[in-house]
N, CA, C and O atoms as a GROMACS GRO file, in nm:
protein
  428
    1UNK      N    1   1.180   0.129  -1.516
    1UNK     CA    2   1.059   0.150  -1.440
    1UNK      C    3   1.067   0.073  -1.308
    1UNK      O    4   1.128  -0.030  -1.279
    2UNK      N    5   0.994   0.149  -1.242
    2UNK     CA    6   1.025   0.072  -1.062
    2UNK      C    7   0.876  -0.012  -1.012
    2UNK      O    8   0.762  -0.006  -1.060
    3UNK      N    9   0.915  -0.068  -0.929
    3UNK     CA   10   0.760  -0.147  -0.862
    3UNK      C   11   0.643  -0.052  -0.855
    3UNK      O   12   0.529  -0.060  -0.902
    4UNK      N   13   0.712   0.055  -0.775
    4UNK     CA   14   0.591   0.106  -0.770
    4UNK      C   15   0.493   0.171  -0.892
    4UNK      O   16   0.371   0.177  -0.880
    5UNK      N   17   0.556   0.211  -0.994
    5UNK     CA   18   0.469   0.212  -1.108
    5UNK      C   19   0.401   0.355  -1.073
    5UNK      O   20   0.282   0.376  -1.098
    6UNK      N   21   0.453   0.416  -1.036
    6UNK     CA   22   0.420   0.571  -1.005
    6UNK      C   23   0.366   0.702  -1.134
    6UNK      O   24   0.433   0.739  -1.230
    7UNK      N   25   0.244   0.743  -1.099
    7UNK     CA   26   0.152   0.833  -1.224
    7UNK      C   27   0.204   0.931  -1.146
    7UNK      O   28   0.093   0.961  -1.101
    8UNK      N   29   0.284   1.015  -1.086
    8UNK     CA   30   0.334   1.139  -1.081
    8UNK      C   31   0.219   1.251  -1.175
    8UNK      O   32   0.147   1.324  -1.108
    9UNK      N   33   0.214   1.255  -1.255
    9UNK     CA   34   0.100   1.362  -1.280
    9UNK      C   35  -0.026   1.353  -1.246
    9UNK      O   36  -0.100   1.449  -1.222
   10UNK      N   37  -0.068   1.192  -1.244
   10UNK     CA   38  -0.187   1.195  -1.171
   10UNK      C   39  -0.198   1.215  -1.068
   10UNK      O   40  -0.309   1.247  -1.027
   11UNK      N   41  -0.084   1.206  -0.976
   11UNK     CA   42  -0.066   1.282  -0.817
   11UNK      C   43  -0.074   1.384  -0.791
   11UNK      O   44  -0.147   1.429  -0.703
   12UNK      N   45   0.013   1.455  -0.875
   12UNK     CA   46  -0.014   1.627  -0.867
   12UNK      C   47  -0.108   1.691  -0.916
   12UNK      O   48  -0.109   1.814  -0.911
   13UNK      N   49  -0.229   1.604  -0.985
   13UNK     CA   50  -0.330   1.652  -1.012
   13UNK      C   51  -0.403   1.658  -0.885
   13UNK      O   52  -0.425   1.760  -0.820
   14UNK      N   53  -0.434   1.545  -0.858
   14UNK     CA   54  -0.496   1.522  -0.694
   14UNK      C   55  -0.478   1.573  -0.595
   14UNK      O   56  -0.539   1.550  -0.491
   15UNK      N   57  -0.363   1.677  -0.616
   15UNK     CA   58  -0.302   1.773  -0.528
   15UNK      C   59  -0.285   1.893  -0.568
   15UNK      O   60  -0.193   1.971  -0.544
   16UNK      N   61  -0.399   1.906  -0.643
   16UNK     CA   62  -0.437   2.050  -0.710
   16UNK      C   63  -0.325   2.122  -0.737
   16UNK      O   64  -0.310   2.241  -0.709
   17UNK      N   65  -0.209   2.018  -0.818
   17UNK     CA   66  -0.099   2.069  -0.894
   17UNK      C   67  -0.024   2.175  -0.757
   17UNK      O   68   0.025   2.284  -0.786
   18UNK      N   69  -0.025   2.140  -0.658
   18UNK     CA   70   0.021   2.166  -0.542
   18UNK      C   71   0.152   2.042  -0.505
   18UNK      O   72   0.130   1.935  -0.448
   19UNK      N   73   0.262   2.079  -0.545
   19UNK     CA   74   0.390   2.032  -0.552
   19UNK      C   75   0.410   1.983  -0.359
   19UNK      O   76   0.443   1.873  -0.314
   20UNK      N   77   0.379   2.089  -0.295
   20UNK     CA   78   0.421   2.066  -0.130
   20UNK      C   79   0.315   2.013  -0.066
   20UNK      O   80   0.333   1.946   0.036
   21UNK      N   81   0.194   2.034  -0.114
   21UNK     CA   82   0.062   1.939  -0.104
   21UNK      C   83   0.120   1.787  -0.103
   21UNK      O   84   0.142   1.711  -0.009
   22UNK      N   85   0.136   1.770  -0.258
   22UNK     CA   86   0.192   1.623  -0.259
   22UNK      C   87   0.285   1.602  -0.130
   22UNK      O   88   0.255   1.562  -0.017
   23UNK      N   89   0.422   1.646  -0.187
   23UNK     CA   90   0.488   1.577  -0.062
   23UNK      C   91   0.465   1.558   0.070
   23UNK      O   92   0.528   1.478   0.140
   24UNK      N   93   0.356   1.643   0.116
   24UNK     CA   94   0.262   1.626   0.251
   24UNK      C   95   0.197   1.483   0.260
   24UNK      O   96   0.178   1.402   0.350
   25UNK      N   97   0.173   1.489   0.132
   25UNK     CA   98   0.067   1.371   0.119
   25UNK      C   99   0.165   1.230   0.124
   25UNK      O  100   0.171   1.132   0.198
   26UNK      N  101   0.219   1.265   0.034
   26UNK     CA  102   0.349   1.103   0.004
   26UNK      C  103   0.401   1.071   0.186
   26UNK      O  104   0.405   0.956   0.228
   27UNK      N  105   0.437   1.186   0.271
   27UNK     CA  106   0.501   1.133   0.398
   27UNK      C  107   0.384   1.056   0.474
   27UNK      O  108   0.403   0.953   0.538
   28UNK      N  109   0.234   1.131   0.457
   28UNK     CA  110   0.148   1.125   0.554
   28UNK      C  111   0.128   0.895   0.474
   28UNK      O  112   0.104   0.809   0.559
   29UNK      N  113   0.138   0.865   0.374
   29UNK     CA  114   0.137   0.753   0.301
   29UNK      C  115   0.238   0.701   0.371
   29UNK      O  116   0.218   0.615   0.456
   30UNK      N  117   0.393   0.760   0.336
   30UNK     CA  118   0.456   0.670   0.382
   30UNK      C  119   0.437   0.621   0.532
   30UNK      O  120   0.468   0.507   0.568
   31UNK      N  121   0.390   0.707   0.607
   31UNK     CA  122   0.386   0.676   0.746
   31UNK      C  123   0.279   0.546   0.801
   31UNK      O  124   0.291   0.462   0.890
   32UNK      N  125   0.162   0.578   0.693
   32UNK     CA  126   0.061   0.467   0.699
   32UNK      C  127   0.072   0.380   0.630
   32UNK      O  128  -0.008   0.294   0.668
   33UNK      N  129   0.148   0.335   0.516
   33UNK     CA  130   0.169   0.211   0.474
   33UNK      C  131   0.278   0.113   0.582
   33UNK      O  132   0.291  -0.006   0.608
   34UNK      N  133   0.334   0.227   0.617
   34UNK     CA  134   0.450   0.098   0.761
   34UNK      C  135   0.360   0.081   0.866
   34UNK      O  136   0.405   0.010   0.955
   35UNK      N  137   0.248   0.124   0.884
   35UNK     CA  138   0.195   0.098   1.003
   35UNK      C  139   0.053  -0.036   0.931
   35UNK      O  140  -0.005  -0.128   0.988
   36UNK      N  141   0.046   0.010   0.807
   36UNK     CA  142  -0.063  -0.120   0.792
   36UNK      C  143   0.021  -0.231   0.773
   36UNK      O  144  -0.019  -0.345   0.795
   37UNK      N  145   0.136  -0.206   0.734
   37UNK     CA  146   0.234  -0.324   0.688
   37UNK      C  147   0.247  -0.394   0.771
   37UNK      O  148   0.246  -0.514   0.744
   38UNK      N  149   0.264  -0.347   0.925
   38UNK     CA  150   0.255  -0.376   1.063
   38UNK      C  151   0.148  -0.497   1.076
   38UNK      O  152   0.161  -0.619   1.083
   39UNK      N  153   0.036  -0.411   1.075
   39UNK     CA  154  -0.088  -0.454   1.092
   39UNK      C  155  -0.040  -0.632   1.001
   39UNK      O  156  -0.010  -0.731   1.068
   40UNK      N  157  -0.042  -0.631   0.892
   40UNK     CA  158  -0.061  -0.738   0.804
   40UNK      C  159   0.027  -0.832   0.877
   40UNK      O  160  -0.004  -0.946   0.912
   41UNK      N  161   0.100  -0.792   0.889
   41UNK     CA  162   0.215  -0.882   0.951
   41UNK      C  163   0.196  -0.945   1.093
   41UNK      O  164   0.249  -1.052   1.123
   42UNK      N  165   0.084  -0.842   1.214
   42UNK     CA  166   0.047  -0.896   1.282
   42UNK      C  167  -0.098  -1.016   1.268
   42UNK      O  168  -0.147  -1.099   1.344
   43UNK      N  169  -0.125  -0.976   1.151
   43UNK     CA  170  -0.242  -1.059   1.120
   43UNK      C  171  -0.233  -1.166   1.088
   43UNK      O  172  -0.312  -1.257   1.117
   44UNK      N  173  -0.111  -1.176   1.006
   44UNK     CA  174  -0.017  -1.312   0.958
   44UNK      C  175  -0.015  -1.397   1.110
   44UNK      O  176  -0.060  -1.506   1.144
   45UNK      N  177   0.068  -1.280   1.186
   45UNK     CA  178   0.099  -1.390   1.336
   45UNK      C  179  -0.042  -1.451   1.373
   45UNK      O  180  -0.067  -1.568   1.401
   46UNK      N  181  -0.127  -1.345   1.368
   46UNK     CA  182  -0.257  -1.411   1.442
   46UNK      C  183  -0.320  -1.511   1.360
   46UNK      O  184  -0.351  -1.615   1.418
   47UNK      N  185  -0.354  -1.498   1.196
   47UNK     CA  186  -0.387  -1.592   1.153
   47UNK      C  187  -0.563  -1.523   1.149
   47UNK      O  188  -0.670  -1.583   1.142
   48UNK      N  189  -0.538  -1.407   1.155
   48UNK     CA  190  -0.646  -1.294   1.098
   48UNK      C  191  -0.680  -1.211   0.948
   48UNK      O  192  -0.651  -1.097   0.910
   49UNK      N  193  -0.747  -1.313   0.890
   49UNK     CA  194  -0.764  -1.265   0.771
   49UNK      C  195  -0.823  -1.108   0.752
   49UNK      O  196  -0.784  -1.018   0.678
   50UNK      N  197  -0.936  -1.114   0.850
   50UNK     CA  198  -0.975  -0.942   0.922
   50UNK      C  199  -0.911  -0.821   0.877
   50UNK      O  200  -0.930  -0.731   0.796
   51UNK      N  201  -0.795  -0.869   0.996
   51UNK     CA  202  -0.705  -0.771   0.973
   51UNK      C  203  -0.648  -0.744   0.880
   51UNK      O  204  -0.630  -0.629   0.841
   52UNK      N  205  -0.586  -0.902   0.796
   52UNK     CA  206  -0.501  -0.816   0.673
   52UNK      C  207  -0.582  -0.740   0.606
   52UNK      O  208  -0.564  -0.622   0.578
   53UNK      N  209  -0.708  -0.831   0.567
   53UNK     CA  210  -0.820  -0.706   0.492
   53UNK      C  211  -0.795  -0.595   0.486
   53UNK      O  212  -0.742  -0.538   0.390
   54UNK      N  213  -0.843  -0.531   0.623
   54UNK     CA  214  -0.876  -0.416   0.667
   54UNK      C  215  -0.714  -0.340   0.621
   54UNK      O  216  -0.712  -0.242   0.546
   55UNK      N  217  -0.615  -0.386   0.664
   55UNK     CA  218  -0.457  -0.322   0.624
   55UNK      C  219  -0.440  -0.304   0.495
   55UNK      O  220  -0.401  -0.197   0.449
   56UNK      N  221  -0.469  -0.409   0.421
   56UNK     CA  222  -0.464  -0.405   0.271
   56UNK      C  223  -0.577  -0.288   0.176
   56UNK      O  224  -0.534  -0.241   0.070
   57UNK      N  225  -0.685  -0.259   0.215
   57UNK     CA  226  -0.784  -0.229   0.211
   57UNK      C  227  -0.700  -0.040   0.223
   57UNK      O  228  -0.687   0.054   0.144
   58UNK      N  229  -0.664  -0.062   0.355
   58UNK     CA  230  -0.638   0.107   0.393
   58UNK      C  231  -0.507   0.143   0.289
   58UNK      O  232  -0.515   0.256   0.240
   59UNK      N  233  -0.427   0.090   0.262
   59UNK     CA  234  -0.325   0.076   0.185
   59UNK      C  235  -0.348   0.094   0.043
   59UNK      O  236  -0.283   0.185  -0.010
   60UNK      N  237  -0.429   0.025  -0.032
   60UNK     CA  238  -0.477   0.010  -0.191
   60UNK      C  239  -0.576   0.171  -0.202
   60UNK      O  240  -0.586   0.226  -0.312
   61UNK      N  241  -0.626   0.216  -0.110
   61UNK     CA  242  -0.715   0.319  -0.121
   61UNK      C  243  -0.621   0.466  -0.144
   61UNK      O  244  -0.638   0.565  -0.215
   62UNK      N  245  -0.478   0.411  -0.014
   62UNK     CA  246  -0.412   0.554  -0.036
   62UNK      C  247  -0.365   0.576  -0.137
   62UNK      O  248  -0.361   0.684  -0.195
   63UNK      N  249  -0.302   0.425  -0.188
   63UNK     CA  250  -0.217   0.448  -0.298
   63UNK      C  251  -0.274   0.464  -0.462
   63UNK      O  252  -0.206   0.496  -0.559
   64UNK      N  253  -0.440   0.428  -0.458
   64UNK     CA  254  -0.530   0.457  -0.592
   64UNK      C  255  -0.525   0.628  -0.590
   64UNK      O  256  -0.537   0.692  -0.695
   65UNK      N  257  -0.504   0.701  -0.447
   65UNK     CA  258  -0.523   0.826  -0.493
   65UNK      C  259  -0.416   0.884  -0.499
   65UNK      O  260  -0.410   1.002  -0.534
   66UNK      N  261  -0.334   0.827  -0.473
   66UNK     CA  262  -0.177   0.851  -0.540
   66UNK      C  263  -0.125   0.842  -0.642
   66UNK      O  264  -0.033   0.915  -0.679
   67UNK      N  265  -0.184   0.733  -0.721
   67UNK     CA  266  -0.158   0.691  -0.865
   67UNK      C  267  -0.071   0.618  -0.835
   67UNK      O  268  -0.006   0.603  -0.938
   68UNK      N  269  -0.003   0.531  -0.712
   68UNK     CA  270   0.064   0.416  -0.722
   68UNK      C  271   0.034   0.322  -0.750
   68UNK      O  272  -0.019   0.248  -0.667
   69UNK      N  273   0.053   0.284  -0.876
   69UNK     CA  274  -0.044   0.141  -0.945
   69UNK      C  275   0.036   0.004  -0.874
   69UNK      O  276  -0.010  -0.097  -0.821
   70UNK      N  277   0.132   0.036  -0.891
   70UNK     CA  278   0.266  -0.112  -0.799
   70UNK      C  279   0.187  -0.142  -0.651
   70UNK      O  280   0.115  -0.237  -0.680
   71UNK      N  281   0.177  -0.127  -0.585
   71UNK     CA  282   0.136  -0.112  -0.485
   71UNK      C  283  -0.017  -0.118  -0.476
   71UNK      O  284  -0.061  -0.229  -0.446
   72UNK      N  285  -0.101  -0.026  -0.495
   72UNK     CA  286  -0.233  -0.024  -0.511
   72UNK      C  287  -0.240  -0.198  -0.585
   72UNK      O  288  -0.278  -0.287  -0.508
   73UNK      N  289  -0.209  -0.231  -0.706
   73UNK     CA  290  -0.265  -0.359  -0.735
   73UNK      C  291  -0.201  -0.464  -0.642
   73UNK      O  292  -0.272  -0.565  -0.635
   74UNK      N  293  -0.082  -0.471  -0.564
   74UNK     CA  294  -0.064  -0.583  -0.472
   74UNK      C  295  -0.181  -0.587  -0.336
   74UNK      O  296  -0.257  -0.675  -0.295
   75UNK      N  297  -0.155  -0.455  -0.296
   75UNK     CA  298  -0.257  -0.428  -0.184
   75UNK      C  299  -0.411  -0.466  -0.230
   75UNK      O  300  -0.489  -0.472  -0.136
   76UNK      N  301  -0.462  -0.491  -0.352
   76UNK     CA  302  -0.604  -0.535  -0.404
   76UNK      C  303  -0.569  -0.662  -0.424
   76UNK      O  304  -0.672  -0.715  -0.466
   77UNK      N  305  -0.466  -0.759  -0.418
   77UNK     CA  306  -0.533  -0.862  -0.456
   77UNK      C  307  -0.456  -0.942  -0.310
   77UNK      O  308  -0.464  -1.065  -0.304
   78UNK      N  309  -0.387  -0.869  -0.204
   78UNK     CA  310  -0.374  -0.943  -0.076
   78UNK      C  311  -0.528  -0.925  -0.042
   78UNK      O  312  -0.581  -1.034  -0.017
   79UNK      N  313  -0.635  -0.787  -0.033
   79UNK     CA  314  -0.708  -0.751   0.011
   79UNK      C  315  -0.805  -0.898  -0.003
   79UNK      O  316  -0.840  -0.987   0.074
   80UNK      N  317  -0.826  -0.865  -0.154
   80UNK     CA  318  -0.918  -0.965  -0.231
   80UNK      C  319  -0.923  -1.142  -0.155
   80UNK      O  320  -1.013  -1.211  -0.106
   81UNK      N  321  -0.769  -1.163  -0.181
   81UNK     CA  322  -0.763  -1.301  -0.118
   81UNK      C  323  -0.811  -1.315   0.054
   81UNK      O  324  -0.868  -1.410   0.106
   82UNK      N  325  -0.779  -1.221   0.101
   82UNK     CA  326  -0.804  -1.200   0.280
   82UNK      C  327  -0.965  -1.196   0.307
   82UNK      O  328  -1.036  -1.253   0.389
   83UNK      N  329  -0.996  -1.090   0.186
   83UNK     CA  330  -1.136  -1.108   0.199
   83UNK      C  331  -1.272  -1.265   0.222
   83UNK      O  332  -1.377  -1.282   0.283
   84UNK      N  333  -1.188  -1.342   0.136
   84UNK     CA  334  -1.256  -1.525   0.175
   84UNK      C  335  -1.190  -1.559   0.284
   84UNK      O  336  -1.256  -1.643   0.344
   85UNK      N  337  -1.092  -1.534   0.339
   85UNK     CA  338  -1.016  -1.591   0.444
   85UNK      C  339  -0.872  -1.639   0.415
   85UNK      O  340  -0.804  -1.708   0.491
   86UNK      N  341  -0.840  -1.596   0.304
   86UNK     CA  342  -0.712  -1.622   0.280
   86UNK      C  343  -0.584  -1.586   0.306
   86UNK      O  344  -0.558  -1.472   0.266
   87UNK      N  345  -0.484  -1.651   0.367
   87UNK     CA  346  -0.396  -1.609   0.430
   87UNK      C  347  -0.229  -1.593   0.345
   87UNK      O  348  -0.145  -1.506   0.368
   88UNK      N  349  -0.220  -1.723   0.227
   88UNK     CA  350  -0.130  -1.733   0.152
   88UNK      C  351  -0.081  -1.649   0.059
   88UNK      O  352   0.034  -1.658   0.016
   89UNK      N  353  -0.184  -1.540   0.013
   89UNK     CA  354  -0.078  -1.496  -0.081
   89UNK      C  355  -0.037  -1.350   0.019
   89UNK      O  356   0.051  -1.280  -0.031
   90UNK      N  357  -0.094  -1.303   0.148
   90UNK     CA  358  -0.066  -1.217   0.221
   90UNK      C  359   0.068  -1.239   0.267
   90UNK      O  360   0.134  -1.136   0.275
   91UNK      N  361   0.139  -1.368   0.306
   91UNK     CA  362   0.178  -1.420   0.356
   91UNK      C  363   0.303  -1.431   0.249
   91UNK      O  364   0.416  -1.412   0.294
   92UNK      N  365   0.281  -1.471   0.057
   92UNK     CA  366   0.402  -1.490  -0.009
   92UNK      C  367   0.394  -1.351  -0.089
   92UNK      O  368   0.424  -1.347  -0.209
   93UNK      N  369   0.358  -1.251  -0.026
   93UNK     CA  370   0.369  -1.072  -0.071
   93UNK      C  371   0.428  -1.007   0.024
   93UNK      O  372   0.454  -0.887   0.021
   94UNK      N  373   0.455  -1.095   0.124
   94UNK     CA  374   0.494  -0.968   0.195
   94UNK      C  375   0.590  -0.919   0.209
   94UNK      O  376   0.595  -0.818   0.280
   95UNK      N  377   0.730  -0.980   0.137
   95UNK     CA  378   0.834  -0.970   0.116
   95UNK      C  379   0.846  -0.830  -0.018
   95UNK      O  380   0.927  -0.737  -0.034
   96UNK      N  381   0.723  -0.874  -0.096
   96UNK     CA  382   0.737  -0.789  -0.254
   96UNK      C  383   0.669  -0.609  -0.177
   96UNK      O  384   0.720  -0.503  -0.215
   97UNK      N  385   0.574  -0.613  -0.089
   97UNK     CA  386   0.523  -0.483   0.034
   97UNK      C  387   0.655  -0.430   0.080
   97UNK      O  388   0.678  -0.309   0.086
   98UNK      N  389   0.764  -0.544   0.121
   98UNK     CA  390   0.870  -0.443   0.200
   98UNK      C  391   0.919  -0.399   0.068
   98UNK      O  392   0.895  -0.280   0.045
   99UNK      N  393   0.963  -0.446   0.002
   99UNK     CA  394   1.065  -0.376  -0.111
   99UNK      C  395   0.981  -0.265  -0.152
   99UNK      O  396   1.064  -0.174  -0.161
  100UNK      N  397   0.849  -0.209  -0.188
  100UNK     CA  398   0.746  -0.171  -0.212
  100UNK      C  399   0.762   0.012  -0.150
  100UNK      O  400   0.763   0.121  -0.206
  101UNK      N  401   0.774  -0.046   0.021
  101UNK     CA  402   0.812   0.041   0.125
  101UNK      C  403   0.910   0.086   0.084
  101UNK      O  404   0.898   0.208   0.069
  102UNK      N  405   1.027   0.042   0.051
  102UNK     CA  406   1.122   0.077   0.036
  102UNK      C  407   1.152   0.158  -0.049
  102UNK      O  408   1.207   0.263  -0.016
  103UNK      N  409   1.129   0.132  -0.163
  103UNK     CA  410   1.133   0.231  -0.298
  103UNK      C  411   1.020   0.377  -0.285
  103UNK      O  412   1.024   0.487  -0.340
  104UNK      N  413   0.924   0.316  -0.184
  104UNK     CA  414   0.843   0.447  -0.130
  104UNK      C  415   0.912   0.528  -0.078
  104UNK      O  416   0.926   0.646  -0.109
  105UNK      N  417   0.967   0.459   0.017
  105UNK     CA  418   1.047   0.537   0.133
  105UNK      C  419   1.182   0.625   0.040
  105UNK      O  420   1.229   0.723   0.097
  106UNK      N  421   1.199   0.613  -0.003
  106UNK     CA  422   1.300   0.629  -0.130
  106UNK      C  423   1.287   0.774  -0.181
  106UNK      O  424   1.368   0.866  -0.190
  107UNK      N  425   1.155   0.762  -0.210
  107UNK     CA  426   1.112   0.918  -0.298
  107UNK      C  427   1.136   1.074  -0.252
  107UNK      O  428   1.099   1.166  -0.325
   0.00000   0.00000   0.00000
């Protein structure tokens, strides 16, 4: 089993068992998880809990309707911690996000 922890049928349900639906969907993800990944990473520089929020936040939402549980639960609990102002565990995840990407990017 891989990080991402992937419900594949619960995806293609969500995609009204629409096979090219999905994969529409998985690129339009992959494209926005590197760009919030971005985001987090610039938030790190800034020292903007805000932002990671908001990155983490857009991230955990795509991937709940994806059925990526790997992902969806890291992206909820960077969210969670960012949400008080927390910067540390955004900060010791973000290494476990790229590999994350990666195995996304993968599919």
């Amino acid at each position: 089993m891989n990080g991402l922890q992937w419900d594949k049928e619960f995806a293609l349900e969500q995609a009204a068992d629409d096979a090219e639906l999905l994969e529409e969907l998985l690129e339009i993800f992959k494209d926005s998880f590197q760009a919030d990944l971005h985001l987090i990473e610039q938030g790190l520089t800034e020292g903007s809990a805000g932002k990671i929020m908001a990155a983490a936040h857009s991230i955990k939402g795509a991937a709940a309707s994806l059925g990526i549980r790997g992902i969806h639960e890291l992206a909820m609990q960077i969210e969670n911690d960012s949400r008080v102002g927390g910067l540390e565990l955004a900060r010791a995840k973000l290494d476990d996000l790229r590999v994350l990407l990666q195995e996304l990017l993968a599919l």
